[in-house]
Each structure stands twice: as C-alpha cells, then as structure tokens.
C-alpha positions as CSV (number, residue, x, y, z in Angstrom):
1,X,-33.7,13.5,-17.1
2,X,-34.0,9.9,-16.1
3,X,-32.8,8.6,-20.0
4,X,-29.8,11.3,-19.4
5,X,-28.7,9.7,-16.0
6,X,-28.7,6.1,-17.7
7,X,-27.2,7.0,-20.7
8,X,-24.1,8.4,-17.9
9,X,-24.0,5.2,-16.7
10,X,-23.6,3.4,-19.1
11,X,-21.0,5.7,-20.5
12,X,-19.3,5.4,-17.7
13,X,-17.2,1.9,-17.2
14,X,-16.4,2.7,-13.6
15,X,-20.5,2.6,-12.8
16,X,-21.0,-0.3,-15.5
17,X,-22.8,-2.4,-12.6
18,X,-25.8,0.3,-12.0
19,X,-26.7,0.2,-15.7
20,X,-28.6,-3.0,-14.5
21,X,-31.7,-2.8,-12.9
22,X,-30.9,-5.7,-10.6
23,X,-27.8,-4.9,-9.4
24,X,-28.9,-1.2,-8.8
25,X,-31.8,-3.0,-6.4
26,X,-29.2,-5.5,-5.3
27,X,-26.6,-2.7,-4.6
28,X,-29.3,0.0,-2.5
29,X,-30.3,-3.4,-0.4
30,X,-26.4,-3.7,0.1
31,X,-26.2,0.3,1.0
32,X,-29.0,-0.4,3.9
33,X,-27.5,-3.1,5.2
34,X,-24.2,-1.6,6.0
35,X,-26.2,1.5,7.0
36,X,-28.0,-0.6,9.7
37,X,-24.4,-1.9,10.5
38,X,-22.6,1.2,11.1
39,X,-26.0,1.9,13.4
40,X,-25.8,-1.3,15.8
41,X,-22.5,-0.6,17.7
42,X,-23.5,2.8,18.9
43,X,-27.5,2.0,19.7
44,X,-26.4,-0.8,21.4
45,X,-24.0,0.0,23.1
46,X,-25.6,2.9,24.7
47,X,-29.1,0.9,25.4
48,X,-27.2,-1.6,27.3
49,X,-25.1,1.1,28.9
50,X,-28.3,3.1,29.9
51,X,-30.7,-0.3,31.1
52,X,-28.2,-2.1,32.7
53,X,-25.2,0.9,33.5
54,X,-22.5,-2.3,33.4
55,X,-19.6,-2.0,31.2
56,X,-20.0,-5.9,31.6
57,X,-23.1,-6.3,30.3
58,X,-22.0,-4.6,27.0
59,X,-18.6,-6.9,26.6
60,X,-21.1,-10.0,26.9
61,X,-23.4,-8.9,24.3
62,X,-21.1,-7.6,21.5
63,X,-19.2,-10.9,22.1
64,X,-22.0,-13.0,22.0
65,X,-23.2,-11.4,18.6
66,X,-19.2,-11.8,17.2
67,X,-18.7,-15.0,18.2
68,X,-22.3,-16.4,16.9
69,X,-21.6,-14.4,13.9
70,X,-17.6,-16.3,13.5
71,X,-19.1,-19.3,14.6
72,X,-22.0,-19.6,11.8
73,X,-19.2,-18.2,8.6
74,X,-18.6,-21.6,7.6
75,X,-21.6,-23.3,8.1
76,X,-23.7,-20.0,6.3
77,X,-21.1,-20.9,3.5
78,X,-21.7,-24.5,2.8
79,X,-25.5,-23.4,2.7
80,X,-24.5,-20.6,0.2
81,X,-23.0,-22.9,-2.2
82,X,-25.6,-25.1,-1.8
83,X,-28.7,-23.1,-2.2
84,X,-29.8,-20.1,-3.9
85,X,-28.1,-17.4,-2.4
86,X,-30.6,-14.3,-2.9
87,X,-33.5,-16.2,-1.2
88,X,-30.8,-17.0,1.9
89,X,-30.0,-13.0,1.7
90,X,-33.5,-12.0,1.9
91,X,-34.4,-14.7,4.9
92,X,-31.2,-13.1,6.6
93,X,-32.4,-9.7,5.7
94,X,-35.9,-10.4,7.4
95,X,-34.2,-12.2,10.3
96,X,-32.4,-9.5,11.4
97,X,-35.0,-7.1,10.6
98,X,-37.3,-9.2,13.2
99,X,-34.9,-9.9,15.5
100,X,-33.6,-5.9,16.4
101,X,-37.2,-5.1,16.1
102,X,-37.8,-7.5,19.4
103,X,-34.6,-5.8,20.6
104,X,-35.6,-2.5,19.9
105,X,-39.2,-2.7,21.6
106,X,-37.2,-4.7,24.3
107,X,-34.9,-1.3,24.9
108,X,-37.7,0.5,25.0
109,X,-40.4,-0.7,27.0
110,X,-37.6,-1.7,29.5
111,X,-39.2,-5.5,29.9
112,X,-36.8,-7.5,29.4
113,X,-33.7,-9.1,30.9
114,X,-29.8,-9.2,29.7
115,X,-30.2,-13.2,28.6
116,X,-32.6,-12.2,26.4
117,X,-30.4,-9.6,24.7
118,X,-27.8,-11.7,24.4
119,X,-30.0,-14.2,22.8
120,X,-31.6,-12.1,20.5
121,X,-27.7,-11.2,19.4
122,X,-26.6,-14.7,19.4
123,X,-29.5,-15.3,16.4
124,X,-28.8,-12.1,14.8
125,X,-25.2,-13.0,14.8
126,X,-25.7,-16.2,13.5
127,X,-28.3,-15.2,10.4
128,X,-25.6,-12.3,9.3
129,X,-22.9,-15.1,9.2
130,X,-24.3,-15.9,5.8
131,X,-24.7,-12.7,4.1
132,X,-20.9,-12.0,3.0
133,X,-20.4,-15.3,1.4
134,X,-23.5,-14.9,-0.3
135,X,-22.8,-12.0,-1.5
136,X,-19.1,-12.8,-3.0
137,X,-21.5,-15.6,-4.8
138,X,-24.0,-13.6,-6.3
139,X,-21.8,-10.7,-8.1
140,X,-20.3,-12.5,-10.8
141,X,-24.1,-13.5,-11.8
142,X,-25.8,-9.5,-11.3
143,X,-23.0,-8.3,-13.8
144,X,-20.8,-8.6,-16.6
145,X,-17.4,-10.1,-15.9
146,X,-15.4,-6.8,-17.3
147,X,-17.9,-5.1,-14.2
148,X,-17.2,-7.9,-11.4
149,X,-14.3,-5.1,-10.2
150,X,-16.3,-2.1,-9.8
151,X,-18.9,-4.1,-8.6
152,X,-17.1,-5.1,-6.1
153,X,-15.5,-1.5,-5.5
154,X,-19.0,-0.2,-5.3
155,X,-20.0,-2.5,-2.3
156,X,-17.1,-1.8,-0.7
157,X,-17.5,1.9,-1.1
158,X,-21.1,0.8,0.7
159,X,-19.4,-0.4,3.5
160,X,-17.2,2.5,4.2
161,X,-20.1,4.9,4.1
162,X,-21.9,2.5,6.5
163,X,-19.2,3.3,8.4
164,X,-19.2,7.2,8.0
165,X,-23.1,7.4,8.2
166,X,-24.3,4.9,10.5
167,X,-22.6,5.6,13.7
168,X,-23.6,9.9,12.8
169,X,-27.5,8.7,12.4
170,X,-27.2,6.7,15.5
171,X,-25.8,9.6,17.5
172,X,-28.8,11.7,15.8
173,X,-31.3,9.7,17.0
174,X,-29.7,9.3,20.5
175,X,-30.1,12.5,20.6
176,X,-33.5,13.1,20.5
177,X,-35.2,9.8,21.4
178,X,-34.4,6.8,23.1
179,X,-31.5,3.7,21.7
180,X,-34.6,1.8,21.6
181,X,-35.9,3.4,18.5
182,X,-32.2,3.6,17.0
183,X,-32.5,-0.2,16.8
184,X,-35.9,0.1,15.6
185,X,-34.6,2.4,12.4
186,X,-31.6,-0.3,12.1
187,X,-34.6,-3.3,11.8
188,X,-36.3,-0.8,9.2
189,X,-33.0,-0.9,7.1
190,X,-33.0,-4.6,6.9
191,X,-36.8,-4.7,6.2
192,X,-36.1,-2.7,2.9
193,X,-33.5,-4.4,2.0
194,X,-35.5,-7.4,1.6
195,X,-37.9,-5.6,-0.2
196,X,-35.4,-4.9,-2.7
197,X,-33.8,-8.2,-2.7
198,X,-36.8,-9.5,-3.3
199,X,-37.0,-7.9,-6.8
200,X,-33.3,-8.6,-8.2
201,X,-33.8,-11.5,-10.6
202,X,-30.6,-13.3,-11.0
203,X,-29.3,-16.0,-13.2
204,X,-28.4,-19.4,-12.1
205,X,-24.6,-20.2,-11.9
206,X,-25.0,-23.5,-9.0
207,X,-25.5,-26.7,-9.5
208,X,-28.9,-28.2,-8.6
209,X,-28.4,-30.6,-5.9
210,X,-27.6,-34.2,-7.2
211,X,-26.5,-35.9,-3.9
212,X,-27.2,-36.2,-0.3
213,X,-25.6,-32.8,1.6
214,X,-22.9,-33.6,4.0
215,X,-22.1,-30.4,5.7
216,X,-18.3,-32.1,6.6
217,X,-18.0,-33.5,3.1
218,X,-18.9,-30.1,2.0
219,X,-17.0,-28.1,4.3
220,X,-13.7,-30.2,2.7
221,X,-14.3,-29.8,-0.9
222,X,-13.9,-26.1,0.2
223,X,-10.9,-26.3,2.2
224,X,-9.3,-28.5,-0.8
225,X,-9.9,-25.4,-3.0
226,X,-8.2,-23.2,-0.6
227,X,-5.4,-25.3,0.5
228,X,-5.0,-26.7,-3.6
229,X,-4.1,-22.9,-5.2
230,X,-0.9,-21.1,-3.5
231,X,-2.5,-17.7,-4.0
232,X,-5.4,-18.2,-2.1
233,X,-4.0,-19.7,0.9
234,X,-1.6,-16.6,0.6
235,X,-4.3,-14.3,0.7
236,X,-6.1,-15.5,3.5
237,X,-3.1,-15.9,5.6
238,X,-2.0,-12.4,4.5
239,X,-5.5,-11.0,5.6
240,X,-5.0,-12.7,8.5
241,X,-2.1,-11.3,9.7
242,X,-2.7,-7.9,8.9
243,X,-5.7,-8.3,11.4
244,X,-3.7,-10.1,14.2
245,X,-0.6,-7.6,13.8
246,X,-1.3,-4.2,12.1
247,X,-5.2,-3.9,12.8
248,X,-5.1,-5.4,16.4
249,X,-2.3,-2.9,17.5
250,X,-3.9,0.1,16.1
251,X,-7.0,0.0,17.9
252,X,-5.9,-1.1,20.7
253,X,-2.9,0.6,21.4
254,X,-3.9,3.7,19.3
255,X,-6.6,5.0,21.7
256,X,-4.2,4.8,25.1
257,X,-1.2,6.2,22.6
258,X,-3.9,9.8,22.1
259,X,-4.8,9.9,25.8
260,X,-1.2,9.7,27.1
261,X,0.4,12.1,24.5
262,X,-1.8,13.3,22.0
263,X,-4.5,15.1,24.0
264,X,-7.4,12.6,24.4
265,X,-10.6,11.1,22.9
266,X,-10.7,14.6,20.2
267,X,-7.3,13.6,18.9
268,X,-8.5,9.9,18.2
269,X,-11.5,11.0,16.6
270,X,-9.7,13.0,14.3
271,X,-7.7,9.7,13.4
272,X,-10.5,7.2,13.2
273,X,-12.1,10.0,10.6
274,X,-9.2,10.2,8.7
275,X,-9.1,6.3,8.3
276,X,-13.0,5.8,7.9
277,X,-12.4,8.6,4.7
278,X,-9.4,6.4,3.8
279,X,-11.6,4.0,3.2
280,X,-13.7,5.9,0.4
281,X,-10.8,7.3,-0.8
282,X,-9.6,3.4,-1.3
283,X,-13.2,2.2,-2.9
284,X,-13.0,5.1,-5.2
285,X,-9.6,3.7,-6.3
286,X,-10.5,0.7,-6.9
287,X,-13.3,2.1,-9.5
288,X,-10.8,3.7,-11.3
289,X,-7.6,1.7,-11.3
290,X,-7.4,-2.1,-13.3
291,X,-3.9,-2.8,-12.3
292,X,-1.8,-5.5,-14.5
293,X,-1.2,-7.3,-12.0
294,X,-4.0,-7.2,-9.6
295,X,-2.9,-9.5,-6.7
296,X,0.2,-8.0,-6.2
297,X,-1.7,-4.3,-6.2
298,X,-3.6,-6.0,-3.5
299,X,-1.1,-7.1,-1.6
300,X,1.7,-4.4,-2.0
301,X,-1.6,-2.2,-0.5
302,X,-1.2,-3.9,3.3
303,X,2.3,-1.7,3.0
304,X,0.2,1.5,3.9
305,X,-0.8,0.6,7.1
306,X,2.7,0.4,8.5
307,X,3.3,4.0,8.5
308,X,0.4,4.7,11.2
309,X,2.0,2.5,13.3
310,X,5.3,4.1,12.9
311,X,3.4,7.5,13.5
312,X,1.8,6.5,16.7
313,X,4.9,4.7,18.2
314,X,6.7,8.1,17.9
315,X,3.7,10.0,19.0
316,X,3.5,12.0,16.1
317,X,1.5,15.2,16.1
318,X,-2.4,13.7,15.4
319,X,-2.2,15.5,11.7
320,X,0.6,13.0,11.2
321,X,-1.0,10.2,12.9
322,X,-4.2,10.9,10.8
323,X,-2.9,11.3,7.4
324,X,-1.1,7.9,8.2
325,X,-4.5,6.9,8.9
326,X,-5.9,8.0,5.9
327,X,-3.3,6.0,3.9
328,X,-3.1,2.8,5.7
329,X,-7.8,3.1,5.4
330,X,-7.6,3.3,2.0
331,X,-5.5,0.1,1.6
332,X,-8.1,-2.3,2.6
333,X,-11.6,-2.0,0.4
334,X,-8.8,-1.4,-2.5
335,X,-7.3,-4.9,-1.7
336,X,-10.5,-6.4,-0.9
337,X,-12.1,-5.3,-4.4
338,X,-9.4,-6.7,-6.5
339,X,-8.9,-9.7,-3.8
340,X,-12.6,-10.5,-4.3
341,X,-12.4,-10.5,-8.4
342,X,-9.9,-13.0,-8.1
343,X,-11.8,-15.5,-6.7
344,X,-14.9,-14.9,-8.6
345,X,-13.1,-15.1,-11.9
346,X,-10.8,-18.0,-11.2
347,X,-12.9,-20.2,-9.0
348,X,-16.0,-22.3,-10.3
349,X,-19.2,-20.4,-9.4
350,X,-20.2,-23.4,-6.5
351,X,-17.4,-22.9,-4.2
352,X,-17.3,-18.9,-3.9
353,X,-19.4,-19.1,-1.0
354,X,-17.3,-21.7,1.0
355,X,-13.9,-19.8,-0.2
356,X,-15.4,-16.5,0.9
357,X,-16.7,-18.1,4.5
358,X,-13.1,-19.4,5.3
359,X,-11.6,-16.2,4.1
360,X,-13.6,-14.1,6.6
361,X,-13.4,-16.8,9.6
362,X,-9.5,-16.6,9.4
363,X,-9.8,-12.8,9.5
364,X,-12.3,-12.7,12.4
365,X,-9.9,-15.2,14.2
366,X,-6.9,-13.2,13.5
367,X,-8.7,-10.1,14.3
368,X,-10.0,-11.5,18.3
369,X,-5.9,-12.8,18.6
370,X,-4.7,-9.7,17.6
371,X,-6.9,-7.7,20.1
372,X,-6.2,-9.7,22.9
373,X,-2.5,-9.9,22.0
374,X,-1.7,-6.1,21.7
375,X,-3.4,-5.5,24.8
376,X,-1.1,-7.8,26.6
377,X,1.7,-6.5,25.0
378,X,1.6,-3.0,25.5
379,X,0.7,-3.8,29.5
380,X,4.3,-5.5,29.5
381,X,6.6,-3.7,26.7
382,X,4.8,-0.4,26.8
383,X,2.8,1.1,23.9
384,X,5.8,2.3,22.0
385,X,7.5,-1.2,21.3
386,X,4.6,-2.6,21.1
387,X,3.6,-0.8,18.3
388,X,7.5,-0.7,16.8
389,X,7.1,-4.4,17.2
390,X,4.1,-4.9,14.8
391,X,5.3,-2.0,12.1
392,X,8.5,-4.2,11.7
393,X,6.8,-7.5,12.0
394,X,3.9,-6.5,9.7
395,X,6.4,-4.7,7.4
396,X,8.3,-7.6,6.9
397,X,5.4,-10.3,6.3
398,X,3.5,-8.0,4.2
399,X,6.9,-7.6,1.7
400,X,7.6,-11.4,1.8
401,X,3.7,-12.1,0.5
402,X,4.2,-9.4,-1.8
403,X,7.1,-11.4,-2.7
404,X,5.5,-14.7,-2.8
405,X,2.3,-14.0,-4.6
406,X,4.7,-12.1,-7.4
407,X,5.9,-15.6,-8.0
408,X,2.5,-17.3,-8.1
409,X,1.0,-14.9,-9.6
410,X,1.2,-16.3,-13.2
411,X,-1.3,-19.2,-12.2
412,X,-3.7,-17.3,-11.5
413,X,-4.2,-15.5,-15.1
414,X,-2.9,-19.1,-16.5
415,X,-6.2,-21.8,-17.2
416,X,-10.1,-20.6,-17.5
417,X,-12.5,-22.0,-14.7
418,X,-14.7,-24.4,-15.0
419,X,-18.1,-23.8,-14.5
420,X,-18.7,-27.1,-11.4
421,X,-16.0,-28.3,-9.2
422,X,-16.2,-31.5,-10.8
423,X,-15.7,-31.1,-14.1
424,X,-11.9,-31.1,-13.9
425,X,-10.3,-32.3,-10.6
426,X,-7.0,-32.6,-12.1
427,X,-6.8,-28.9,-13.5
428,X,-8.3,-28.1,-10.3
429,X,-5.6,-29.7,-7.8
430,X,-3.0,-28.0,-10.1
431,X,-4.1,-24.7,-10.1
C-alpha cells in the first residue's frame, strides 16, 4: 500500500514536492502551523472576551500581536538571509509553542492580568515575524525547481485550510471546555511542528558569513533588489493596493452592507465561506495550471475581486455576493503561488528572505490603511459609494499593473540568477 501511494506521487507532477521525505515533514509542520493560526483568532478572542468582558481589551491585544508581528518582518528577514533558516523556523516554532502555552494556562487558571497577555502577544508576534520569509527561502532548496510552483501551491492550499479548519476546531473546543485549553491545542501544533522541522534535512543555498553583519547595511542590499527589478517593485505595490483598496473595503464594509440589507451575521457567513473555499479552489489551480506567462496570470487574478465589490454595493442577493466571493478568494493563493516562483527563480538564493519580508510588510501596511480608510469612508459617503469607489479604483490599478508588468515581463524570463548577490552587480542593477 505504502509503495502504491509513492509510486502516485511521483506519477503525479502536480504532488512532485511530497515525493521527498523532507518536504513531506516540512510541508505537515507547515499544515500545523496554519492550523494553530486559523485557531488563535477565535480562542483568543473569546478568552479575552470571557476574563476581561471588554471589547477593549481584545482591540489591544490583537493589535499588539499585529503590530509586533509588522514590526519584526524586516528584521526576521535580514536574519533569514543571514542564518540557516530551518533552525530560525524551528526556534519560532518552539517560541510560540511556549509562549500560548503560558497564555493558555494564563486563560485558564484566571491568574494573570491584561499586560501580561499583551506581552506574551507582543513576543509571539514578533517570533512569527520570521517564519514567512523563511519559508519563501527554504522552498527552492526542499525541491526541484520544475516543483518550486506546486510547492508553493501546496503551502498555500495549507493556509486556506488553516483557514477552513482552524476557526471550526476552535469553536469545537469552545464548546466543550474552556479558550484556555484552545490555546493550549494551538501551542501543541507548534510543538509538532518543530518536531518535524527538526527532521527535514536541507541543502545549503546561503552564503556563510564572511563579514561583520550590519542589520542597516543589510536591510539596503535588500531594498536595492526590490527597487533595481521593475517587476518586483510592481508586485509589491500591486499587493499592496489590493489590500488597502479591494481587501480593506470588503471586510469592512461587507459586514454592515449584510446587516443593513442582506439579513445579518448568517448572510455574511455564507460569504466569508464562499471566499475561504475560493481560496482552495485557487491553490488547487495553481497545482494544475503553468501559465506562459506567469506574472501576468498573477496579476490579471486581482481582476476577480472587483466583482464582490460590485455585488455588495448593489446589495446583491448573498448567493450573488458569495459566488463573487468565491471568485475574487480564489484569486489570491493563485497569484501568490506563481508571485512566489518568481522570486525564487530569478533572485539569488541570499536575498529571498529580505525580498519576501518587504513584500509582506508593505502588504500588512496597506492592509491596516485600508481598514482604517474604509471605515471612514463609508461613515461619510455611505457604504454604497464607498464600495463603488474602490471596485472602480481597484479596477483600474489592477488593469494598468496588468498592463505594466505585460511590458516588463520579458526581463524576468531574460538572464539566469546568480547563485550570491555579489557575483554580478552589474547584471543585477539591470535586471
């Protein structure tokens, strides 16, 4: 039985990556992590709201995880480049494992005070800063380069479920035992997936360190990558604005657009469940498709979410609404997979880390603008415009990337990388 399952893996190039033992450990420890994710907002949310009964209380804690977590992206991604990035993902893995632990005996034994929540939060925001870029780092050396897509498809198909299956096990458990032990499951998940990190053996793609570390000096042979190469700057600033514009109005404006017309809370469950299965829907996509021109499939995928936005600032009927949903979810892990094989093909192996940790800072940046924006501006325009507004101002930038990365395309599948940032600074500013 077990040589029959192998021998359909490695017939099958879509599942290429899981024909290695390492990345199959490396891939389970990535399917725990985003379980314990999709687990954290829920458990928390209601241990706070149950100890402390102050909506408050709970705005000061999630933001003091998101901001230590934004904060620690670009430091987390020097480090990443810099050391060996499995041993920093299984110190992160047993951080956090320690760290909701504490929280979770904290919730339960009712002992301790809100600072020390928040502080727990702030470290465990901070540790979790570096497991992305590390992670963007580490695929090109678990596989195969013709498997760096589905690789990266897969991990975002682990997300997605995270997302499905991690909030419905936290509402289990609330049900029958206190948040405390919720948080204690979510420190179990991190515990085995250091266990399995621990036992991925991976090749060596950095450069041993030859020179004092600067963490500024560092920080700017990054940001010359991303400012040097047209298409990468594009795609950062194109993430970015999906999050401030399209991603920002729909959950913002989304929710008070069901309770005023749609029929309340059930109607934007039914939405958010369409969007969370448009997301699987996109990871399984991304297995199967290898589009020509990958770059442009990415970013002629940001198109989808304009139609929920439309939807909701007609007040569609929720079916609408959800199937909108459902298209504009799947855009994103599609667009991430094939943005992510991009920069692990075409950029040396020593700067993923740093690329990858101003990627996600712009699009946690854009993302806290966006939310504070919409909710201003459907307080003064109404919900309606305000969501007209972004469909027509996310339509537009999203056709004019689409546009503009068409053109620069060409430079991407143009020279091969080199294997260190320094071993052609001249191909490197003109790429």
């Amino acid at each position: 039985m077990r040589r029959t399952g192998e021998r359909r893996l490695r017939d099958s190039p879509r599942l290429g990556p899981l024909r290695t033992a390492d990345f199959r450990r490396f891939y389970a420890a990535q399917v725990l992590s985003r379980l314990g994710d999709g687990v954290i907002p829920v458990a928390l949310t209601f241990a706070i709201l149950g100890w402390f009964h102050s909506a408050t209380s709970i705005g000061i804690v999630l933001a003091a995880r998101t901001i230590a977590q934004g904060a620690g992206f670009l430091v987390a991604g020097a480090v990443a480049d810099r050391l060996p990035r499995l041993r920093l993902m299984v110190l992160s893995s047993s951080f956090r494992a320690g760290t909701q632990a504490l929280l979770g005996a904290l919730v339960i034994t009712r002992t301790g005070s809100l600072w020390q929540i928040v502080l727990l939060q702030i470290v465990t925001g901070a540790v979790s800063a570096g497991d992305r870029p590390a992670v963007v780092g580490l695929v090109p050396a678990l596989v195969a380069e013709n498997d760096v897509q589905s690789a990266n498809a897969l991990i975002g198909l682990s997300q997605g479920l995270g997302l499905v299956v991690g909030p419905a096990a936290a509402g289990v458990l609330l049900a029958v035992t206190n948040p405390g032990w919720a948080l204690v499951f979510d420190a179990a998940t991190f515990v085995g997936g250091a266990l399995l990190l621990s036992r991925v053996h991976v090749q060596a793609t950095q450069r041993a360190p030859r020179e004092p570390w600067r963490l500024l000096a560092s920080l700017g042979e990054g940001w010359r990558v991303v400012t040097g190469r047209a298409w990468l700057w594009l795609g950062i600033l194109n993430f970015g604005l999906q999050q401030f514009v399209a991603v920002g109005v729909f959950f913002v404006v989304g929710p008070l657009v069901a309770a005023r017309n749609l029929g309340g809370s059930s109607a934007w469950a039914t939405i958010m469940a369409a969007e969370a299965l448009g997301g699987l829907a996109g990871g399984v996509l991304a297995l199967r498709l290898r589009p020509k021109r990958p770059l442009a499939a990415a970013f002629a995928s940001f198109l989808g979410f304009v139609p929920p936005l439309v939807l909701l600032a007609q007040a569609a009927p929720t079916i609408a609404i959800a199937a909108g949903a459902l298209l504009g979810g799947a855009g994103a892990p599609f667009a991430d997979a094939l943005w992510y094989t991009a920069i692990q093909k075409h950029l040396p192996a020593d700067v993923l880390s740093r690329v990858s940790a101003f990627d996600y800072l712009g699009s946690k940046i854009f993302q806290s603008l966006g939310f504070a924006v919409a909710g201003w501006a459907a307080a003064r325009a109404g919900p309606s415009a305000t969501l007209w507004t972004a469909a027509a101002v996310f339509g537009f930038t999203s056709t004019l990337m689409l546009l503009l990365i068409l053109r620069h395309e060409a430079g991407v599948r143009g020279p091969q990388k080199p294997e260190r940032l320094e071993d052609n600074a001249a191909e490197l500013e003109a790429w």
